[in-house]
N, C-alpha and C positions, 0 to 999 in steps of 0.2 A: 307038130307045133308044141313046143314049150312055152310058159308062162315064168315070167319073173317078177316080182316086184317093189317097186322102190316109195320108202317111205320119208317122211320128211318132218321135222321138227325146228323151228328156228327159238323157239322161248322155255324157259320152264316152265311159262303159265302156260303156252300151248301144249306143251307135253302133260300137264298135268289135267287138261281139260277134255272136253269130247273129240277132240283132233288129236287125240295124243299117238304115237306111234302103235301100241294097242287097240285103238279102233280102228287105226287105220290098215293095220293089219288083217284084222278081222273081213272090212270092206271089201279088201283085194279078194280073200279067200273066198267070202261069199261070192263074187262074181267067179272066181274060177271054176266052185260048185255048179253055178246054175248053168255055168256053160260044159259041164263035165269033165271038170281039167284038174289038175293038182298048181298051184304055184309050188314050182322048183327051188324055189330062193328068194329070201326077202334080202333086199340089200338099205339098210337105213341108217341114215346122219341125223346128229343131233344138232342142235345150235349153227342151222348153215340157215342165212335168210333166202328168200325165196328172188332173191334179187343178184344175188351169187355164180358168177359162171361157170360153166361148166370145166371148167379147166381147175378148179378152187373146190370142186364138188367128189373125192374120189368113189366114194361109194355110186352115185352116178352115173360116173365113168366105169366102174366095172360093170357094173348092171347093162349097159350098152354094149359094152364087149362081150358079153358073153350071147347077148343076140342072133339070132338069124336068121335065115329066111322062114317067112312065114309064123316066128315066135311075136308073141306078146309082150309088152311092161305096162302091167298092169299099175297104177295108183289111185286112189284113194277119189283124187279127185285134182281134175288140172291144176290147181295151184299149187300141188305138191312139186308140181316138173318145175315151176318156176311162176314167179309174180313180174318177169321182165319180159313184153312178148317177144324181142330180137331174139334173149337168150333161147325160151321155147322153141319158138320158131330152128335156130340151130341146133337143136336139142332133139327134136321131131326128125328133123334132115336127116339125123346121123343113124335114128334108124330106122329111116325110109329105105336109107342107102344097104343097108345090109337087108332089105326085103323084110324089115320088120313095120309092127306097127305101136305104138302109147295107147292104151286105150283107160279112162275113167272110169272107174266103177259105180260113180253119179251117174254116168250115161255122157252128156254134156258136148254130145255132137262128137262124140269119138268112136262109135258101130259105124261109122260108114267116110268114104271119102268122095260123096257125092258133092255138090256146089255149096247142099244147106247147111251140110254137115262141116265144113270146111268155114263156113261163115259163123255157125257156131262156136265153133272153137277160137276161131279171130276176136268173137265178142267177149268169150268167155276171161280168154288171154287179156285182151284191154280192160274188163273188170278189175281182174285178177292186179293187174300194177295199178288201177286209181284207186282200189281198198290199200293195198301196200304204200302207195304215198299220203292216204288218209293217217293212216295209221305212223308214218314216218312225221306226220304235220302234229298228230297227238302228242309224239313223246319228244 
């Protein structure tokens, strides 16, 4: 099993803040420690919104390719993969499809793909895009 992980930045004030691509690096690694792993590759974008599809995302997009059975992509925390649940949702698929799995280093219903866990991440997801349109209503 290899571990990857993909980081994400949409502002300079988030980058410059406790979300910044440095802690969120940090995050990743930490989990990869506690589960006795190394991440192999961080792959991270600056200035892409989390509302962004995957096809607009390359960094992303390689991170997913280089996937495979039974590897990880580890982030920070779900809203990194995205703040649109369709987009996630296709995002997750692609690499379901290669026998991988996304896991959060919040936790955040991503250790397991049981019912509850699967409904965590559903909830998690639909947070993730009513803070993004709060935040869209803000500016």
């Amino acid at each position: 099993m290899r571990v990857y992980a993909y980081l994400r930045v949409s502002t300079d004030q988030q980058a410059g803040s406790g979300a910044g691509l440095s802690a969120q690096r940090d995050a990743c690694s930490r989990w990869a420690e506690s589960q006795m792993m190394i991440v192999e590759d961080f792959f991270s974008e600056e200035g892409i919104s989390g509302s962004t599809g995957m096809d607009k995302r390359p960094a992303l997009m390689e991170a997913i390719s280089y996937l495979g059975k039974g590897d990880v992509l580890i982030v920070a925390k779900r809203d990194r993969i995205g703040r649109d649940p369709i987009h996630v949702a296709m995002i997750e698929a692609s690499a379901a499809r290669k026998g991988a799995r996304i896991v959060s280093s919040a936790g955040e219903g991503t250790g397991d793909n049981d019912p509850s866990s699967i409904f965590m991440r559903r909830l998690i997801d639909a947070f993730s895009e009513f803070e993004r349109n709060i935040i869209c209503e803000r500016t």
